[in-house]
C-alpha positions as CSV (number, residue, x, y, z in Angstrom):
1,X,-2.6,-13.3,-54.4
2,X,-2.4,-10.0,-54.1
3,X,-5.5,-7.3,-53.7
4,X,-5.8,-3.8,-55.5
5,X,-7.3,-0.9,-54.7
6,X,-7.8,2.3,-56.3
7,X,-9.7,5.5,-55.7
8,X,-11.8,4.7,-52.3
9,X,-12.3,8.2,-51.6
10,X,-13.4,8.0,-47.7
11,X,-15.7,11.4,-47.5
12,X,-18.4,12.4,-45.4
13,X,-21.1,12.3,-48.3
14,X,-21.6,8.8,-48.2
15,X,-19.7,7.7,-45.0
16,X,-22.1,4.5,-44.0
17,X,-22.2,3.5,-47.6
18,X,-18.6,3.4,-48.3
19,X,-18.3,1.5,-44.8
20,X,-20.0,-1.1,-45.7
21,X,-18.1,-1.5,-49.6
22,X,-15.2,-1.0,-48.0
23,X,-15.7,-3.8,-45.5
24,X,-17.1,-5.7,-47.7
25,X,-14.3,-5.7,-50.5
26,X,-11.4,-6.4,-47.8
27,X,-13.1,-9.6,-46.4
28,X,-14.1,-10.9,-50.2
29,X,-10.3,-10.3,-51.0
30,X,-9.4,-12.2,-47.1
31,X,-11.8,-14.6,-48.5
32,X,-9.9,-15.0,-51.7
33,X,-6.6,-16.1,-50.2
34,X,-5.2,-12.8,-50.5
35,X,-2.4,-11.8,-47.7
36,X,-0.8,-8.6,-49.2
37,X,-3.3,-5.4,-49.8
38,X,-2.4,-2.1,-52.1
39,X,-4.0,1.0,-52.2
40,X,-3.3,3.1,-55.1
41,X,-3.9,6.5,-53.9
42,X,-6.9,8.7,-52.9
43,X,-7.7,7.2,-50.2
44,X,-9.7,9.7,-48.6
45,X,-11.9,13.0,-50.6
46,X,-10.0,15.5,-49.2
47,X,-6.2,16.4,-48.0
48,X,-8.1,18.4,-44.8
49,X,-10.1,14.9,-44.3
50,X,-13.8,15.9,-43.5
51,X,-15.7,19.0,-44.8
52,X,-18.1,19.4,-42.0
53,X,-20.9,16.2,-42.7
54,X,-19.0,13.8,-40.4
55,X,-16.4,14.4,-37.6
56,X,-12.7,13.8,-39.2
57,X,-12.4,10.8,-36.7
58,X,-15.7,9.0,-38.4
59,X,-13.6,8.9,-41.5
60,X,-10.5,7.8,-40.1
61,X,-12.0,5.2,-38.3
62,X,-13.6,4.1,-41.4
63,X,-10.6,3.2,-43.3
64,X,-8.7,2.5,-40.3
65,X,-10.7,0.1,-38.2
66,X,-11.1,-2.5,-41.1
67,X,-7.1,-2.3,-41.8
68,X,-6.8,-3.1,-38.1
69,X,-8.6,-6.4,-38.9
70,X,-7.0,-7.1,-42.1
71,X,-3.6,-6.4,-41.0
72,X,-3.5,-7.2,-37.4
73,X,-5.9,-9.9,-37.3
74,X,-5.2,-12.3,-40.7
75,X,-1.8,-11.0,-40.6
76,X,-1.7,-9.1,-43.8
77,X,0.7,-6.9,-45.3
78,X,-1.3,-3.3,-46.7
79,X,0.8,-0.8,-48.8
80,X,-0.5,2.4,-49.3
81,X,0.6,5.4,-52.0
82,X,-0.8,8.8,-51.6
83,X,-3.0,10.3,-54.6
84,X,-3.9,14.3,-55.1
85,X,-6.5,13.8,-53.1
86,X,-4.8,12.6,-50.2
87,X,-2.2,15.8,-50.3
88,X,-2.5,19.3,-51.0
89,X,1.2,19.7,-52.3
90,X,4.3,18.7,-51.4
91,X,5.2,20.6,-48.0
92,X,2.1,19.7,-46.0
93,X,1.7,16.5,-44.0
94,X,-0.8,14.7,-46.1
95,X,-4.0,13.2,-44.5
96,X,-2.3,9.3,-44.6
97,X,-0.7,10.5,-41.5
98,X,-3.7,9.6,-39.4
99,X,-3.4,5.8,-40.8
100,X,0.6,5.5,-39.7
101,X,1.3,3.4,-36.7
102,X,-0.8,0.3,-37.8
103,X,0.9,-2.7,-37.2
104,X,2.0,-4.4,-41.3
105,X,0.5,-0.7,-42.9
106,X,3.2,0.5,-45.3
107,X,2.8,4.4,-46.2
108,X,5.1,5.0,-49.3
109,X,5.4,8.7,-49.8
110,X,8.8,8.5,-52.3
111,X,9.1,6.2,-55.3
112,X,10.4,2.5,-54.3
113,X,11.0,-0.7,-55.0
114,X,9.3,-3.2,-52.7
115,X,9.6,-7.1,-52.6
116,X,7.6,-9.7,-51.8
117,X,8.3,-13.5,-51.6
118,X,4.8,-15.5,-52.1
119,X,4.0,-19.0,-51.2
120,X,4.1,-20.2,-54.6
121,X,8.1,-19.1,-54.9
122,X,7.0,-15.9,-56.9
123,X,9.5,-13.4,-56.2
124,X,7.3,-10.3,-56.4
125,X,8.5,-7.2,-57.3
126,X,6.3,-4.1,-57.1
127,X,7.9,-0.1,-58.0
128,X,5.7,2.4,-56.0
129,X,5.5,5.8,-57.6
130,X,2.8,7.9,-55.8
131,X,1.6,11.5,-57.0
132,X,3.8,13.7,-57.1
133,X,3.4,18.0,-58.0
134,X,5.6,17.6,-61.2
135,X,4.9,17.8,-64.6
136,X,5.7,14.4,-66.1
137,X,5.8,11.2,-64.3
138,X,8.4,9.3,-66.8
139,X,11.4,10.6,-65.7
140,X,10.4,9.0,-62.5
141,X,9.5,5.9,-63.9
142,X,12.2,5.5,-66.1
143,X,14.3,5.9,-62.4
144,X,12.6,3.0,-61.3
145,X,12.9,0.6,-64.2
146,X,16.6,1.4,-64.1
147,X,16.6,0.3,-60.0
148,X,14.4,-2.8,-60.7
149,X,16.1,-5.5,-57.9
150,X,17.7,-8.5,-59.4
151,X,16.0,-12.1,-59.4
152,X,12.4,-11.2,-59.4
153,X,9.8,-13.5,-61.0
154,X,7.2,-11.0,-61.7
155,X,7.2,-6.9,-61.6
156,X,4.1,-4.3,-61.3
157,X,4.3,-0.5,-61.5
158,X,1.8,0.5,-58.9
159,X,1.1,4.6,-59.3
160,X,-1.0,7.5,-58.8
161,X,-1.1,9.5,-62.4
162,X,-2.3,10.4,-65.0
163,X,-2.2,8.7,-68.8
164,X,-2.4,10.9,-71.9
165,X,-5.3,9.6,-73.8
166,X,-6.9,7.9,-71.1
167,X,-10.8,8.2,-70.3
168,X,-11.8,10.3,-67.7
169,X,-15.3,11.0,-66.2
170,X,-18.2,10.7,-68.6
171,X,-16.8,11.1,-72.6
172,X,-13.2,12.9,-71.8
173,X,-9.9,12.3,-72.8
174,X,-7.1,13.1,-70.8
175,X,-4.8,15.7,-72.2
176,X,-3.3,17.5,-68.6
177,X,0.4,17.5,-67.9
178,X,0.3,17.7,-64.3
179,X,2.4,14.2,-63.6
180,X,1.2,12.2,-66.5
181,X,2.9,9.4,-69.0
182,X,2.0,8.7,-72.2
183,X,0.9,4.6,-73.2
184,X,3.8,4.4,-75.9
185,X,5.7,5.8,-73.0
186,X,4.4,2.7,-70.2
187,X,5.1,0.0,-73.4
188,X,8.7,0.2,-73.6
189,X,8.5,-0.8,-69.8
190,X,9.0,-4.2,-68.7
191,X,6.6,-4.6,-66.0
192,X,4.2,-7.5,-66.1
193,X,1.3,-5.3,-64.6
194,X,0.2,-1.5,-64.0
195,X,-2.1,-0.8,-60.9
196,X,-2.7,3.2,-61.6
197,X,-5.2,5.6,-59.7
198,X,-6.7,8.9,-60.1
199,X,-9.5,7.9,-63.2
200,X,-12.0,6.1,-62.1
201,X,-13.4,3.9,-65.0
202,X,-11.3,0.3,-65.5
203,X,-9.1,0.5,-68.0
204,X,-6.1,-1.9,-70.4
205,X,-3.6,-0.6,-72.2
206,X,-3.2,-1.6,-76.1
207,X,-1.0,-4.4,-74.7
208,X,-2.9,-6.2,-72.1
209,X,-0.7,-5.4,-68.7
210,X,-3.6,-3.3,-67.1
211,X,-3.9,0.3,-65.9
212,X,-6.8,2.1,-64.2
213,X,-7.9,-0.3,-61.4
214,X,-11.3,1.6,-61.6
215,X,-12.7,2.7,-58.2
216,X,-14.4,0.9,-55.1
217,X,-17.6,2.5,-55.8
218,X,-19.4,5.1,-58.1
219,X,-19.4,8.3,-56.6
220,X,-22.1,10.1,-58.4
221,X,-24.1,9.5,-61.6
222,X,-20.9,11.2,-63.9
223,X,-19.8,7.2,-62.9
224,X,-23.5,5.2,-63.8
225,X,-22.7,2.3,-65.5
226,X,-19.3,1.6,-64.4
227,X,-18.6,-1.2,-62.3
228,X,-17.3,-0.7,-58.8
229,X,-14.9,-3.0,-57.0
230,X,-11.1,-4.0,-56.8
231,X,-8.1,-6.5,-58.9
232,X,-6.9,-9.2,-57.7
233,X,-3.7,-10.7,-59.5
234,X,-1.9,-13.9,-59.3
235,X,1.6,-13.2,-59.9
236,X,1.9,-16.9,-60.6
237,X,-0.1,-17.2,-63.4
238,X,0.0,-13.1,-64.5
239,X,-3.8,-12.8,-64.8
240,X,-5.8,-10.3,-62.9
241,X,-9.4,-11.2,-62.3
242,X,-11.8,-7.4,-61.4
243,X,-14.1,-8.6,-58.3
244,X,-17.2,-6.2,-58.3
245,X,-19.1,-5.3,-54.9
246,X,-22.3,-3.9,-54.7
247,X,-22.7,-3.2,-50.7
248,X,-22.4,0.5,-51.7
249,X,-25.4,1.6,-54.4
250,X,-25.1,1.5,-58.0
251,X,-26.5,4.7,-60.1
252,X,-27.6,4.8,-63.6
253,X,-29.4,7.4,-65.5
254,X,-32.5,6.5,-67.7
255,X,-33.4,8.9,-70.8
256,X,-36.7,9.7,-70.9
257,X,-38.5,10.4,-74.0
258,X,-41.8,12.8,-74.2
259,X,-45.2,10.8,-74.8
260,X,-42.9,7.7,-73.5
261,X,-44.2,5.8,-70.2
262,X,-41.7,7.3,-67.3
263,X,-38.6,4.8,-66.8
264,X,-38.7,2.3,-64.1
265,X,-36.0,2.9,-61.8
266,X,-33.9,-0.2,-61.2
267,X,-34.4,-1.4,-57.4
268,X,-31.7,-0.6,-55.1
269,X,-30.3,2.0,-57.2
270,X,-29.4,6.0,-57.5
271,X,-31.5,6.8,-60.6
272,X,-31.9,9.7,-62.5
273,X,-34.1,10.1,-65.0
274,X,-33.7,13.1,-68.0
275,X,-35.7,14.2,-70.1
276,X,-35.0,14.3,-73.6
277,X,-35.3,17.9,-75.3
278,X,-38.8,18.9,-73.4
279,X,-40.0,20.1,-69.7
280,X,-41.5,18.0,-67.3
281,X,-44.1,18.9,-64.6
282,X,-45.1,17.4,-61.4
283,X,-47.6,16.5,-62.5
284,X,-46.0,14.5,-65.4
285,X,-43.2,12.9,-62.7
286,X,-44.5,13.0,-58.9
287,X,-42.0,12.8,-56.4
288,X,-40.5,9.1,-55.4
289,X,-38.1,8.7,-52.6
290,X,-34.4,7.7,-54.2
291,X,-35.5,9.0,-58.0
292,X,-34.5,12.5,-59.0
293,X,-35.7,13.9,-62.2
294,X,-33.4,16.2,-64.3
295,X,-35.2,18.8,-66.3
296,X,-33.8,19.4,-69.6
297,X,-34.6,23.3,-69.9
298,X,-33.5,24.6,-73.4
299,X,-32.3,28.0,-74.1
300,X,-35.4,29.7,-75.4
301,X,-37.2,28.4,-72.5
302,X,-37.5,31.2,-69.7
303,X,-39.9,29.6,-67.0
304,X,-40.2,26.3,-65.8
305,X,-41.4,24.3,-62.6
306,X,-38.8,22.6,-60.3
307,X,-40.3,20.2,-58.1
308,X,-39.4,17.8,-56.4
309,X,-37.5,19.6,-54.4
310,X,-34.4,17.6,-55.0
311,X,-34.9,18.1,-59.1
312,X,-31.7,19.5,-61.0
313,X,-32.2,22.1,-63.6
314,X,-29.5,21.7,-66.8
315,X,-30.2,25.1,-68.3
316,X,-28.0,25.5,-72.1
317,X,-27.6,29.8,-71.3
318,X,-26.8,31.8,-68.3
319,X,-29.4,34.3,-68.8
320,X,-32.5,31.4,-69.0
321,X,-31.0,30.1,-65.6
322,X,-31.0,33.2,-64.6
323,X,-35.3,34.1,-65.7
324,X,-35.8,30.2,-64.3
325,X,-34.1,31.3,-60.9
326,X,-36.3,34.8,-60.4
327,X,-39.5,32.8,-60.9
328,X,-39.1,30.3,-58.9
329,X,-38.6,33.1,-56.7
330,X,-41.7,34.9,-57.8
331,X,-39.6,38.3,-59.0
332,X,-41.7,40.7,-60.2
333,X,-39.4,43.9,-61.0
334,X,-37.8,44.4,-64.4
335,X,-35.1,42.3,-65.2
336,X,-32.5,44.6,-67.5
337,X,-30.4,45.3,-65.4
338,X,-29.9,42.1,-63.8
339,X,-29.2,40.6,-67.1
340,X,-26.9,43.5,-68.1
341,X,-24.5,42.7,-65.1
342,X,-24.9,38.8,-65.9
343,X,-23.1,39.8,-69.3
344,X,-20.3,40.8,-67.7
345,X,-19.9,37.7,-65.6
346,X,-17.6,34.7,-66.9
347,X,-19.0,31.1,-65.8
């Protein structure tokens, strides 16, 4: 059996809560017989590490300590590509550096075939492409099909990249360049399975041989809805089965309708609630620890309370943001001049 990973993205933001999904997911997938571990890039937020809300050693230690145990201590194998996140381009050392010396941690920085003999006699054969600062990624994957090793039972592509046509946070379609494939392109392959980072929502292609892994965890509400968790695949029987954890919380976003009762907010969850096409007060939602309300300001609308504190405005125009901003910071002088210059300003 083999374990999948995609998308952990180790960051100061959340450091506890990923901890514990992280923990969790490598001891369900110990649990589950597996002895050989992929990470399929973006393993940490940022190529620099930490951005100032926990020490850069906190984050190391989170993805490195469990390793240790899975590697060192049940003896299994970890291979690890790195994503865009993990490297800034293609001259710096990229922040994987600070996991390199663990005993059975592989750290595949150049496209490569890798086998594996299972228990079961499966000759596994996995092609390792991680990101790379090019253009396409098929002329690199085309390489590798060419190199495949002779004898294997089962092959998987396992990348970091990007898949024209693809869904990408909330309702978007991929349509960059920057070291992507097209899906007619990934059909005329032979490999039995894809294992791809970099989007976060699970996803198949047309033909059933997977794709997007989908990430350990949702990182913010642009996410609510998906489920979070890892693959695991039995090359024996070429069926992948997704294994959702819930250590880290869930988030969802309830609509809220005027002259409606206010949403319930689902325990144990990061819930926003929005309001459809009118303003709320505090009056009309009073603060709740873990709930934040987005007001839904239109354009023509040019004051408005924020509270609680930890409310978001979604404002349609610059220039109501802008009136919204100076009362809420009681601004009494005439405001031509500040809108005048607002004009000018591209956002």
């Amino acid at each position: 059996m083999i374990a999948v990973f995609a998308d952990i993205h180790a960051r100061d933001k959340d450091l506890p809560e990923f901890s514990r999904q992280f923990r969790t997911a490598l001891t369900g997938a110990v649990d589950r017989g597996c002895k050989n571990f992929i990470l399929a890039g973006d393993v940490f937020d940022f190529p620099n590490i930490s951005t100032g809300g926990a020490s850069v050693g906190d984050i190391i230690n989170a993805i490195k300590a469990p390793l240790i145990d899975i590697a060192k201590g049940h003896f299994c194998r970890v291979f690890i590509i790195p994503g865009q996140h993990d490297k800034e381009n293609e001259t710096n050392r990229d922040a994987l550096t600070s996991l390199e010396g663990i005993p059975n941690v592989e750290i595949i920085r150049e496209p490569k075939w890798v086998c594996i003999n299972l228990p079961s006699g499966i000759s596994m054969g996995i092609a390792f492409l991680p990101w790379l600062y090019k253009e396409s990624a098929w002329p690199d994957i085309k390489a590798l099909s060419e190199l495949k090793p002779p004898g294997l039972s089962r092959t998987a592509l396992c990348s970091h990249l990007r898949v024209q046509g693809a869904r990408m946070n909330g309702d978007r379609v991929c349509n960059r360049e920057s070291f992507s494939v097209s899906e007619e392109q990934l059909k005329t392959t032979t490999f039995d399975r894809f294992w791809f980072g970099d989007f976060h929502e699970r996803q198949n292609t047309a033909d059933n041989r997977g794709m997007y892994v989908g990430a350990l965890r949702q990182m913010d509400y642009g996410h609510a809805g998906e489920p979070q968790g890892f693959e695991i695949y039995d090359p024996a029987t070429n069926t992948a089965e997704f294994v959702e954890i819930n250590s880290a919380p869930r988030h969802e976003v309830l609509d809220w309708i005027k002259g409606d009762p206010r949403p319930t907010p689902t325990p144990g969850f990061n819930t926003r609630i929005k309001t459809i096409d009118w303003v709320a007060t505090d009056e009309d939602s009073p603060a709740e620890p873990g709930v934040e309300v987005t007001y839904k300001v239109k354009a023509e609308h040019t004051t408005a309370r924020i509270s609680p504190e930890e409310a978001v405005a979604i404002v349609d125009d610059k220039h109501a943001l802008l009136d919204l901003f100076l009362d809420n910071e009681n601004y009494t002088e005439d405001r031509t001049a500040l809108h005048e210059t607002l004009k000018t300003v591209a956002v």
